[in-house]
C-alpha positions as CSV (number, residue, x, y, z in Angstrom):
1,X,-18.7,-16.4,70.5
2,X,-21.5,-13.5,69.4
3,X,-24.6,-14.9,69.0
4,X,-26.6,-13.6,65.5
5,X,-28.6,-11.2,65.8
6,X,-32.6,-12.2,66.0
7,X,-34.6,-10.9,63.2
8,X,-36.2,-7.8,63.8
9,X,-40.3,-9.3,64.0
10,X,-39.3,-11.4,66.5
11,X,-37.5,-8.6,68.7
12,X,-40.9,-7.2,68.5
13,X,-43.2,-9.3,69.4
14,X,-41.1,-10.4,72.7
15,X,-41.2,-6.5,73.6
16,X,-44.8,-6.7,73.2
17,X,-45.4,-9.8,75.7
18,X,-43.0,-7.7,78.0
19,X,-45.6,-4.2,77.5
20,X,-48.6,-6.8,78.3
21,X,-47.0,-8.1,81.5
22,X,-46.3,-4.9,82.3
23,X,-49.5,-3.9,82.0
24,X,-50.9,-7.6,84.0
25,X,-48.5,-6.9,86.6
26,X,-49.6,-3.0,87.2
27,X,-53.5,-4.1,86.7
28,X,-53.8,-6.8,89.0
29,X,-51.6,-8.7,91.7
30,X,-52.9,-11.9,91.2
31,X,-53.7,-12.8,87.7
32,X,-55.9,-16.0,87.1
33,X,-56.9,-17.6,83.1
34,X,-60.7,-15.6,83.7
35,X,-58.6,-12.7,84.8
36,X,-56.2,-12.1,81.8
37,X,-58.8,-13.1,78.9
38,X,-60.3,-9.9,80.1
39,X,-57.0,-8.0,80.7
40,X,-55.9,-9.2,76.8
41,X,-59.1,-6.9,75.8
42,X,-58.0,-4.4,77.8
43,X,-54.3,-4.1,77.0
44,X,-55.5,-4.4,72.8
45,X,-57.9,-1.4,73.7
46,X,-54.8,0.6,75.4
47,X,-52.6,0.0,72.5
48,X,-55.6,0.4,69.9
49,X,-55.8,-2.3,68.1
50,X,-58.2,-5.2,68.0
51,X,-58.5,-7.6,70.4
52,X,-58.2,-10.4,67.9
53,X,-55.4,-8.8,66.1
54,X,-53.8,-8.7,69.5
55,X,-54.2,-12.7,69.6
56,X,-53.2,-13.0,66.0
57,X,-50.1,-11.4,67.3
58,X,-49.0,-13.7,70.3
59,X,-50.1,-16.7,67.6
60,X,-47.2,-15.2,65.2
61,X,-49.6,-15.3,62.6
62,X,-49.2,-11.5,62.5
63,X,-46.4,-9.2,62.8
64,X,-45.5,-5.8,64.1
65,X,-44.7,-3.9,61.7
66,X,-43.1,-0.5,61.9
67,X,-46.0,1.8,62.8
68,X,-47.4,-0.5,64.9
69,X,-44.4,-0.7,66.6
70,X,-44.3,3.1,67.0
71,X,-47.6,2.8,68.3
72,X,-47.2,0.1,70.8
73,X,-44.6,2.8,72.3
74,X,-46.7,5.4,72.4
75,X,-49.3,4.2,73.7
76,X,-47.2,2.3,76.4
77,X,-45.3,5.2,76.7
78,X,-42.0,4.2,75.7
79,X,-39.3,5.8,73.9
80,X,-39.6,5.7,70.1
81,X,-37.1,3.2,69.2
82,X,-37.9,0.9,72.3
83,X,-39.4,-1.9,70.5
84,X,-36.4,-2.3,68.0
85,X,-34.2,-3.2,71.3
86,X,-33.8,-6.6,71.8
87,X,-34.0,-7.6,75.2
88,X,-31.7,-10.3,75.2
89,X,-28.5,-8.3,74.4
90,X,-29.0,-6.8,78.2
91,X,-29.2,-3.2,76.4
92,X,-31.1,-0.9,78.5
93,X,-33.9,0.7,76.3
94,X,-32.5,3.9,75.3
95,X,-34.8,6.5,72.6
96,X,-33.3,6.3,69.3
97,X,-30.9,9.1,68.2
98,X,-32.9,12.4,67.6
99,X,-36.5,11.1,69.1
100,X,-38.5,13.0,70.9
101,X,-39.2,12.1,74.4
102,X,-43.0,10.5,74.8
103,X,-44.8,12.4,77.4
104,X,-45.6,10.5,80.3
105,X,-49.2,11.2,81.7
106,X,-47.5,12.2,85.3
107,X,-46.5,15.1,83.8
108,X,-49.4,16.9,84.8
109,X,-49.9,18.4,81.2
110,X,-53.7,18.8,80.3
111,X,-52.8,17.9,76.5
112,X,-51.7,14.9,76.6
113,X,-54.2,11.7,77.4
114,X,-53.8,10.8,81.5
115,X,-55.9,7.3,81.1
116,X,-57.0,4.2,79.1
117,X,-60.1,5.6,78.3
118,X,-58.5,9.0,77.0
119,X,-55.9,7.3,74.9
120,X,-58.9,4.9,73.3
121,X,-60.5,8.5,72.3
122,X,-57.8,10.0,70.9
123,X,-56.8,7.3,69.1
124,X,-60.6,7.0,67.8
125,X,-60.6,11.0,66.8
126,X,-57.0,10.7,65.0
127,X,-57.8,7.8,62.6
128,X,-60.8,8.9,62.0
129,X,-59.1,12.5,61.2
130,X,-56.6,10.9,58.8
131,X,-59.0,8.6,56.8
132,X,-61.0,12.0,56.5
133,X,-59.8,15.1,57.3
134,X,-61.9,17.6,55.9
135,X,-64.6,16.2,57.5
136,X,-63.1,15.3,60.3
137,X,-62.2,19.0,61.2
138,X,-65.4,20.2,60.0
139,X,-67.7,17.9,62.4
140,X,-65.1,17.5,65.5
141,X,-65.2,22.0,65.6
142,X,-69.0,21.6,65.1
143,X,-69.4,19.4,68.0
144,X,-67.0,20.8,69.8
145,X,-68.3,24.3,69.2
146,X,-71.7,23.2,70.9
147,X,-69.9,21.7,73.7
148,X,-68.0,24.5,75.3
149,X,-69.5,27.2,73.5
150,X,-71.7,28.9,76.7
151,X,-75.7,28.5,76.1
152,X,-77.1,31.9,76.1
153,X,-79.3,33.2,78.4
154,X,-82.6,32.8,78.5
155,X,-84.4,35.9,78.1
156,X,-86.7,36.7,81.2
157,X,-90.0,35.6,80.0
158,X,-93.0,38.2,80.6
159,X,-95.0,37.4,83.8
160,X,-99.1,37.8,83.1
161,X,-100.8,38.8,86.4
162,X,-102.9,36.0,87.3
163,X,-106.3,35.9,87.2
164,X,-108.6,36.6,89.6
165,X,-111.3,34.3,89.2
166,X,-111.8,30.7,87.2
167,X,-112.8,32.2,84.3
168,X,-109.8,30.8,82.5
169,X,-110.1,27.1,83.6
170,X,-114.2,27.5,82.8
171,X,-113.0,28.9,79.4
172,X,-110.8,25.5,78.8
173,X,-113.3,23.4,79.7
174,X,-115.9,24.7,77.5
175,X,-113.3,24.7,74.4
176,X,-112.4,21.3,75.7
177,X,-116.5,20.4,75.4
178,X,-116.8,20.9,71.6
179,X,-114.1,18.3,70.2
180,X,-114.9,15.0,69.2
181,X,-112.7,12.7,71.2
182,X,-110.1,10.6,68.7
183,X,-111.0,7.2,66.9
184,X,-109.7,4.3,67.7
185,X,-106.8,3.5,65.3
186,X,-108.0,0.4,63.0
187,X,-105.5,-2.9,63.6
188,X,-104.3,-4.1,60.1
């Protein structure tokens, strides 16, 4: 007798726990409770989302919706669709028809993010693009113009020929002679 179908949230949030121990399993061999309250910050940071919106989401007090979903895959580099599979049916995850394959960082391309810490910087620069893109663009090519545009050259400075006695230091000193030392700043 088929079983029904589970509810699409549900589907979701059981590939989710499978992407985080994933991600235990390929962090560390031996996980212990001090261990994975650090690894839940970690894993929330590699799929860019808060860490207490990742606990609200093992509590089921939150749900996946569909571009969180999408974003769970990409991060975790998954096929788009992958999330939607339910894991229970024994289907193999398979992209969805006409999706794109995700890049995997392996792939050697200089483009796409190759680490954690990449992906938490893209992910930074692309929401704060979309909230404000004007803006966005005009700062990011600002900064990034300073970055890797090459600092000019200095231009040789002129070299003066020193001089050939003391005259200069016994010129300082008597400059130095006729100013009145500061006074002491009054405490209020």
């Amino acid at each position: 007798m088929p079983t029904a179908p589970r509810d699409v949230a549900q589907v979701r949030l059981d590939n989710a726990l499978r992407l985080f121990d994933e991600f235990v399993a390929a962090t560390i061999k031996h996980p212990d409770a001090a261990a994975l309250r650090g690894l839940e910050r970690r894993f929330a940071e590699r799929v860019l989302i808060q860490p207490s919106y990742w606990s609200q989401i093992k509590s089921r007090s939150r749900q996946i919706g569909e571009r969180l979903a999408r974003q769970f895959e990409q991060c975790c580099h998954k096929p788009r669709g992958w999330m939607d599979l339910d894991p229970a049916e024994g289907a193999a995850p398979s992209p969805a028809p006409g999706a794109a394959p995700v890049p995997r960082p392996d792939e050697g391309s200089p483009s796409v993010p190759q680490d954690d810490d990449e992906r938490f910087i893209v992910g930074l620069v692309l929401t704060y693009y979309r909230r404000h893109p004007q803006r966005a663009r005009t700062r990011l090519l600002d900064l990034l113009g300073e970055v890797l545009t090459p600092a000019p050259s200095p231009a040789p400075t002129p070299t003066r020929p020193a001089p050939a006695t003391d005259d200069s230091l016994n010129d300082w000193r008597k400059a130095a002679a006729g100013i009145a030392p500061l006074k002491p700043s009054k405490k209020r």
